[in-house]
C-alpha positions in Angstrom: -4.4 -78.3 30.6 -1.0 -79.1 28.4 1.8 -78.7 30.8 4.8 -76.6 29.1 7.7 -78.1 28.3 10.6 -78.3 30.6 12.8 -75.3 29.8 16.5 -76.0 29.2 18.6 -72.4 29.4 20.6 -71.1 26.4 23.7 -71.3 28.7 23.6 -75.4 28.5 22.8 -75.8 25.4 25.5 -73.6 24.5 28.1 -75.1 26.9 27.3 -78.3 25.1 27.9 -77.2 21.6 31.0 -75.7 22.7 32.6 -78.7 24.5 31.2 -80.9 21.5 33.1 -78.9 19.1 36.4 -78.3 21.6 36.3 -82.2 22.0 35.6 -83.4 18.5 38.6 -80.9 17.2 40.6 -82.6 20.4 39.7 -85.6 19.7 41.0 -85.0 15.5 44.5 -83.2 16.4 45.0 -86.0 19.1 44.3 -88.6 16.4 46.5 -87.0 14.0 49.5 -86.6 16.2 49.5 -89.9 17.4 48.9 -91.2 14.1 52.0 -89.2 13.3 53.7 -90.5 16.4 53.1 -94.5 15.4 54.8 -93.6 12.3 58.0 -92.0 13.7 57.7 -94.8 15.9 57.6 -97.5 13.2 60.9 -95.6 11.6 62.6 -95.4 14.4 62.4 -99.5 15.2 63.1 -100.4 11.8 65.9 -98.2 12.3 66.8 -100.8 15.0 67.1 -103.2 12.6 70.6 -101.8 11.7 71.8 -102.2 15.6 71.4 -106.0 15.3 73.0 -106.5 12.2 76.3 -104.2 13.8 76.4 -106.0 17.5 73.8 -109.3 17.7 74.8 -110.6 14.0 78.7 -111.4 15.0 78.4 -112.4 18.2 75.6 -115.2 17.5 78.3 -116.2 14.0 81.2 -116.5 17.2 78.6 -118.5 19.1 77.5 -120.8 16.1 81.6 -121.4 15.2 82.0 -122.1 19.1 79.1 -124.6 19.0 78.1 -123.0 21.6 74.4 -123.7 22.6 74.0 -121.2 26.1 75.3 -118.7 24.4 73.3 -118.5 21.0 70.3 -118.5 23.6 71.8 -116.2 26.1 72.3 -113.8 23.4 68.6 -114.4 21.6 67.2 -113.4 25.2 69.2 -110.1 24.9 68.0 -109.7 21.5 64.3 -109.5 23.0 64.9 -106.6 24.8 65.6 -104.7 21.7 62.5 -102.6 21.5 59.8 -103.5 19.1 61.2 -107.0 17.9 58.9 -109.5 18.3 60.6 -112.8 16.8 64.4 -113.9 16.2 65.4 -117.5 15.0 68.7 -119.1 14.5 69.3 -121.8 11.8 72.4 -123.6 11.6 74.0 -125.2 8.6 74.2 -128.2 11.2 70.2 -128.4 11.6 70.0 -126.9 14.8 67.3 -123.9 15.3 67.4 -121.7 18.1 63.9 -119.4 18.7 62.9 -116.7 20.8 59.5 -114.1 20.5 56.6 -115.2 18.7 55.8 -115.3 15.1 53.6 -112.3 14.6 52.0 -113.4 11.1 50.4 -110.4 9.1 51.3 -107.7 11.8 55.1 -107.6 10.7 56.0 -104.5 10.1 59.5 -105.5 9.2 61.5 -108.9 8.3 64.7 -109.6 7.3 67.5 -112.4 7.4 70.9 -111.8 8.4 73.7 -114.7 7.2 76.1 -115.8 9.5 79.7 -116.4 8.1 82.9 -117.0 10.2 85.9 -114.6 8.6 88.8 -116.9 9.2 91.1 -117.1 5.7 88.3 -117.6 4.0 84.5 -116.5 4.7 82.6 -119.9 6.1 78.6 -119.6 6.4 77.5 -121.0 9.5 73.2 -120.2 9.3 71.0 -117.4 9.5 69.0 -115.3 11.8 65.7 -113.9 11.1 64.2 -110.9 12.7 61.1 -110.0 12.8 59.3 -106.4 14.1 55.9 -105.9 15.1 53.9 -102.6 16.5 52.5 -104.1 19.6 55.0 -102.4 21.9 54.3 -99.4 19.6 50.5 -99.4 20.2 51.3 -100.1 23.7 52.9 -96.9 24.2 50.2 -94.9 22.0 47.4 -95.9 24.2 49.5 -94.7 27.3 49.8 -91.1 25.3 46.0 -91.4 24.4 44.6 -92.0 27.5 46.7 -89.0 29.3 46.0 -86.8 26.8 42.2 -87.8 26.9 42.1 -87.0 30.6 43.7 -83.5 30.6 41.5 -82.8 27.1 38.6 -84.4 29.4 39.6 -81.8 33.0 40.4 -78.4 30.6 37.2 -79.2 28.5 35.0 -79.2 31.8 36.9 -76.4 33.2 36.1 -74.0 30.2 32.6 -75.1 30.0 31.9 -74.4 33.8 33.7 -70.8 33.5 31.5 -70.1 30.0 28.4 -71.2 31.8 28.6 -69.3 34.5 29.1 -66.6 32.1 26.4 -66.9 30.4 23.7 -67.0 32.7 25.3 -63.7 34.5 25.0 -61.7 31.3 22.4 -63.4 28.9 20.5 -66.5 30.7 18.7 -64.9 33.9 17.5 -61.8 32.1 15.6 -64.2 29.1 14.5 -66.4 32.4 13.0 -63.1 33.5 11.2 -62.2 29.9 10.2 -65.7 29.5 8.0 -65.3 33.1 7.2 -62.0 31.5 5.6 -63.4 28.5 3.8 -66.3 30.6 1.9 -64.1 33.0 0.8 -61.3 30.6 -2.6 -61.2 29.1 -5.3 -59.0 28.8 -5.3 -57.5 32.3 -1.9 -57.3 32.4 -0.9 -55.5 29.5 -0.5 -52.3 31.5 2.5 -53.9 33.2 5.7 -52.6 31.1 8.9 -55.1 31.6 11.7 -54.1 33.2 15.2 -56.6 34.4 16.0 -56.1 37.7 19.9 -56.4 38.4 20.7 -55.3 34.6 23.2 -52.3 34.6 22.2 -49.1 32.7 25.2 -48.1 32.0 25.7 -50.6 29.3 23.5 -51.3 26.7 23.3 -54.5 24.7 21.1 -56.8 22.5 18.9 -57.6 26.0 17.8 -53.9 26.8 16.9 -54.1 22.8 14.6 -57.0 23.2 12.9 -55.3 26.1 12.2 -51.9 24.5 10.7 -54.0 21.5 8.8 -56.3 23.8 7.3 -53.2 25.7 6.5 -51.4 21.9 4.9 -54.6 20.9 2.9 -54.5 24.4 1.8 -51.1 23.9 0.6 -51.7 20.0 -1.3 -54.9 21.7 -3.1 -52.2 23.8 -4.2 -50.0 20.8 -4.9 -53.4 19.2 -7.1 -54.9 22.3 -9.4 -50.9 22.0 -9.9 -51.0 18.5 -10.0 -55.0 18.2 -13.6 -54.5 20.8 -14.5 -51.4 18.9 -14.9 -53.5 15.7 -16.1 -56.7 17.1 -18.9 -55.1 17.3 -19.6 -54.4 13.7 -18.3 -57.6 12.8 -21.6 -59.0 14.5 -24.1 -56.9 12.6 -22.3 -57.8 9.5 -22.1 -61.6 10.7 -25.9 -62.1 11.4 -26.3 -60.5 8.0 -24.3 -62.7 6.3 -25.2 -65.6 7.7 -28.7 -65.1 6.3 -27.8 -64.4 3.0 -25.3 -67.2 2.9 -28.2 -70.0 4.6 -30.8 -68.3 1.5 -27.5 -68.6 -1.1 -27.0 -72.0 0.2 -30.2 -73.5 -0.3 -30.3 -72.0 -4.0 -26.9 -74.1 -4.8 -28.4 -77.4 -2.8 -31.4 -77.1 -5.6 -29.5 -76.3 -8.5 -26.7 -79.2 -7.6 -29.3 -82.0 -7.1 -30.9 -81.0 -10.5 -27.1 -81.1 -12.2 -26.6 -84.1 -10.9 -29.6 -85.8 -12.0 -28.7 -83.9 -15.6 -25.4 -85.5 -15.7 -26.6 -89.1 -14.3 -29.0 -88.7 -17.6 -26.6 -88.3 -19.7 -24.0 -90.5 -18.7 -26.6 -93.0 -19.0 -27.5 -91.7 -22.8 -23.5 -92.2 -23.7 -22.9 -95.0 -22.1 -26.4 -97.2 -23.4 -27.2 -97.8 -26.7 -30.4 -96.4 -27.2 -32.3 -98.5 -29.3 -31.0 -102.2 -28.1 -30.4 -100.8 -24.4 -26.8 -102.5 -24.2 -23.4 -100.6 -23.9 -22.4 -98.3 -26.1 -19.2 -98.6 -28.1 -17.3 -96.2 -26.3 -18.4 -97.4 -23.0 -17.9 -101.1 -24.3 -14.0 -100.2 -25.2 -13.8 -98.7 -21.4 -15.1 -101.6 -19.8 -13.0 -103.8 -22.1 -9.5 -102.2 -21.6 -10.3 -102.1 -17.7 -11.7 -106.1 -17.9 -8.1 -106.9 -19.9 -5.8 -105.2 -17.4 -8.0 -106.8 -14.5 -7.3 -110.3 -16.3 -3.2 -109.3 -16.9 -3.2 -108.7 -13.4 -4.9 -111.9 -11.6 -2.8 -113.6 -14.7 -6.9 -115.2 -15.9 -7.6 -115.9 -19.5 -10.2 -113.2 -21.3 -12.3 -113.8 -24.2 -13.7 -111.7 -26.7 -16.8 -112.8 -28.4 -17.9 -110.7 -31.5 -21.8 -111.4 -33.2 -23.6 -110.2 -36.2 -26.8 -110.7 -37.5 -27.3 -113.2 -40.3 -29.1 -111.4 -43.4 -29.8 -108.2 -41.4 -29.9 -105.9 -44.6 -32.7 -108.8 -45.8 -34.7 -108.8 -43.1 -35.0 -104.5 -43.4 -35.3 -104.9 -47.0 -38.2 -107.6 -46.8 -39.8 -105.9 -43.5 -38.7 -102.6 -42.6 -36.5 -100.9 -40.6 -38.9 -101.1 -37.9 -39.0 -104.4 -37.8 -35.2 -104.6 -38.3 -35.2 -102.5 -34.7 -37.4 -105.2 -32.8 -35.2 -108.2 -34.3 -32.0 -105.8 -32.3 -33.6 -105.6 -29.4 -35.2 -108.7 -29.4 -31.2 -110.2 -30.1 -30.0 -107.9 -27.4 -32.2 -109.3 -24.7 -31.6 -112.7 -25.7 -27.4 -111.8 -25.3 -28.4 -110.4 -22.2 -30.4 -112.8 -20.8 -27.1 -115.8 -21.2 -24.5 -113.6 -20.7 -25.3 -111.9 -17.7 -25.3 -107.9 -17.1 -21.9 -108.7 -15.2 -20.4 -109.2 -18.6 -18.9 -106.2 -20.7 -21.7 -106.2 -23.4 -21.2 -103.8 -26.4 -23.4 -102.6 -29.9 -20.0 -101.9 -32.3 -22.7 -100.7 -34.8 -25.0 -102.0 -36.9 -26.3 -105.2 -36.4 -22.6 -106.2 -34.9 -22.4 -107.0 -31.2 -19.6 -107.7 -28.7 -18.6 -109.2 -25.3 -15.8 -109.7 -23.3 -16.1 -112.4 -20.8 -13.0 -112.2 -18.0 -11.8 -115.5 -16.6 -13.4 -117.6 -19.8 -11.3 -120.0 -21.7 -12.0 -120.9 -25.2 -13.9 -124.1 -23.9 -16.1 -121.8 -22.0 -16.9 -119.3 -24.3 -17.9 -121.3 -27.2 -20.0 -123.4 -25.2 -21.6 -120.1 -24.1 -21.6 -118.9 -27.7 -23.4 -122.1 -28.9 -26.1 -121.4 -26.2 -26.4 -118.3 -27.2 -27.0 -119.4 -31.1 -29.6 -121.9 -30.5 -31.3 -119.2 -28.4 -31.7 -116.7 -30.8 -32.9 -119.6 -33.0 -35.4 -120.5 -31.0 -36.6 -116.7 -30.0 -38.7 -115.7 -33.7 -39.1 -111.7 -33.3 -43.1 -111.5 -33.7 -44.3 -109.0 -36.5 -48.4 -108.7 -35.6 -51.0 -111.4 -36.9 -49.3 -115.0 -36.9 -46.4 -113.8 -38.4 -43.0 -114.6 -37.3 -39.3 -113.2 -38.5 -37.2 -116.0 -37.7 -33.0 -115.2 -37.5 -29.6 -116.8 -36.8 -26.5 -115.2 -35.8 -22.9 -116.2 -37.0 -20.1 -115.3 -34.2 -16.3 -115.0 -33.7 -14.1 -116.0 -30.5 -10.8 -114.5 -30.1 -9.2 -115.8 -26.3 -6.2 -114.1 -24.7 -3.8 -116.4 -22.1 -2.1 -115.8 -19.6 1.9 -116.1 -20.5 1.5 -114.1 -23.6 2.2 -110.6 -24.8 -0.1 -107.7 -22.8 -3.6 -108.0 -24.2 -4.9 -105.9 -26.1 -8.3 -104.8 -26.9 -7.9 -104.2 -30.4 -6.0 -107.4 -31.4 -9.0 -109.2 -29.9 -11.5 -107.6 -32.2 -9.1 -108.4 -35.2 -8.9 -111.8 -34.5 -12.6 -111.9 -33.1 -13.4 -110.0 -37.1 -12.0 -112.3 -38.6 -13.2 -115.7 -36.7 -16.7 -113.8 -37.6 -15.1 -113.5 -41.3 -14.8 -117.3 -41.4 -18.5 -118.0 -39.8 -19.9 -116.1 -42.7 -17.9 -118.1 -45.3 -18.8 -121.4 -43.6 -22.7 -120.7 -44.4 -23.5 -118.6 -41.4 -25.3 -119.6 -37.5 -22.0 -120.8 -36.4 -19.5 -119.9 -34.2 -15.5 -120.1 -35.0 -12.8 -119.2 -33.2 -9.4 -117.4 -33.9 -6.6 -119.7 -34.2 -4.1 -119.7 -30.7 -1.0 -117.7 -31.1 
């Protein structure tokens, strides 16, 4: 038996969305007021920048005119008190360089370089000071705000979510506790039992005194459910039994009449796909198996040859000895194709007395040396007429070879080029085989 899933109240999981949402908006408006704070901060010192120039810039030009050393660096280290300056150097005309701080780099936020010039009667420069500001105090003093702010958010965040739990479960979280015990223990026996909340005031009514009248309407429509549900169960089992027959006697009819289908269509998907007479593919199921050997080949990136044959003097032998003994010299010429080639092999009558083949993974090499077997077979294989008699025959082929590299083959480019390689065997005198020039 499945144990139930431990039950977490409404009451947490709504004191956790609401402290979620108090403390992401908390944690936003705190960003954006200290955000807001580091900038009025960063005003404010390079504000400071103004207070040196009035009361460290003529003091230090005094001290350089003295030539005097203790003080330049007595009044650098009051310099570094100034809040939010980081670096100040003194360069006299004389060489000397005086340097307090550290050079903050990249985090300036502010630089500048004040001249120092004794006023006597006339105005003498005597060096410079540089200043430099960073925001390291600055962040210093944000992360002291953050992390007070983050522990009152933290304490009034914890506060309100105790108070709003403890609300919760006093109004809405015991009486659902109480339903939810309810709707475990009733069942068929118990559906006699209405629901009632004890401890829930009646002088107010809410949503929860809503859910129980509807929960005690639904158990009473259960009940008129449960009397008529046995009334018609059993009817439903006359009418099962019933059925059942009729569907095993239906079922048996369909079993028959689908293995006699499928024998129907097996027949004739061997009739369109088998050429009757020679017992080799037919066209159309040659071009299927062709396109299907091509993309096989394009795939695996194998060469694919095409090999197309025709009959030498086919219209002679039917004029000389019938068309019947035109048929045996085809299906004599079909077994001998079959017999080298292989059933393997996509083996295909294009019509007539015009054959063709597609051999997948054959090279040119390989296929005419195949081809030439082929020809000296049929040469040697007479068609027998009755008596002593003989028809003897040759064949004249065409090889058209796709590679690997090249465009995406194509079935009919191959029978154009195959056509006319065959074209060219014919010209040539016949019982030879030539192949398409390579692209």
């Amino acid at each position: 038996m499945t144990r139930p899933a431990r039950m977490r109240p409404v009451s947490h999981r709504l004191a956790m969305v609401t402290m979620t949402f108090v403390l992401v908006a908390s944690v936003l408006v705190g960003a954006l007021q200290l955000r807001m704070q580091y900038l009025d901060d960063v005003a404010a010192t390079r504000g400071r920048l103004a207070e040196i120039e009035r009361s460290l810039v003529p003091n230090l030009a005094e001290a350089v005119w003295m030539v005097d050393g203790e003080r330049i660096e007595m009044l650098l280290d009051g310099a570094m008190g100034v809040w939010g300056l980081a670096h100040a150097r003194v360069a006299t005309r004389e060489g000397e360089v005086f340097e307090r701080g550290r050079d903050p780099g990249d985090g300036a936020i502010q630089r500048k370089r004040f001249a120092l010039v004794h006023h006597g009667h006339r105005a003498i420069p005597l060096g410079t000071l540089e200043v430099e500001m960073d925001d390291t105090a600055i962040l210093a003093a944000i992360r002291d705000r953050a992390l007070s702010r983050s522990i009152g958010v933290a304490v009034a965040i914890s506060l309100g979510a105790g108070l709003m739990l403890l609300l919760v479960r006093h109004w809405i979280t015991r009486h659902l506790e109480s339903m939810v015990r309810y709707a475990r223990a009733i069942g068929p026996d118990t559906l006699h039992v209405p629901l009632a909340l004890a401890g829930k005031p009646s002088r107010t009514r809410d949503e929860v005194d809503e859910v129980v009248e509807a929960f005690n309407r639904m158990r009473i429509t259960m009940l008129e459910d449960q009397l008529r549900r046995r009334r018609d169960e059993l009817e439903l089992t006359a009418h099962r039994e019933r059925l059942e027959e009729l569907v095993a006697a239906r079922t048996r009819q369909l079993t028959d009449t689908a293995r006699e289908l499928e024998a129907q269509r097996d027949a004739v998907q061997r009739l369109a796909n088998t050429d009757a007479l020679t017992g080799v593919g037919s066209r159309r199921h040659f071009q299927e198996c062709a396109d299907r050997e091509l993309a096989r080949a394009q795939r695996d990136e194998r060469p694919v040859s095409l090999l197309m044959l025709d009959i030498d003097h086919f219209k002679r032998i039917n004029d000389t000895h019938g068309h019947g003994v035109g048929d045996l010299v085809l299906k004599r010429f079909a077994q001998v194709l079959q017999h080298h080639v292989g059933t393997a092999a996509c083996i295909g009558r294009l019509g007539g007395e015009e054959f063709a083949v597609v051999l997948s993974g054959w090279d040119t090499t390989r296929a005419r040396a195949l081809a030439e077997l082929v020809r000296t077979a049929v040469m040697a294989a007479p068609v027998a007429v009755g008596g002593p008699g003989e028809v003897a025959y040759t064949t004249s082929m065409g090889l058209a070879t796709w590679r690997p590299g090249g465009p995406a083959p194509s079935l009919e480019r191959l029978l154009r080029e195959a056509d006319a390689a065959l074209y060219r065997a014919k010209a040539a005198g016949r019982n030879r085989v030539e192949a398409a020039s390579p692209a």
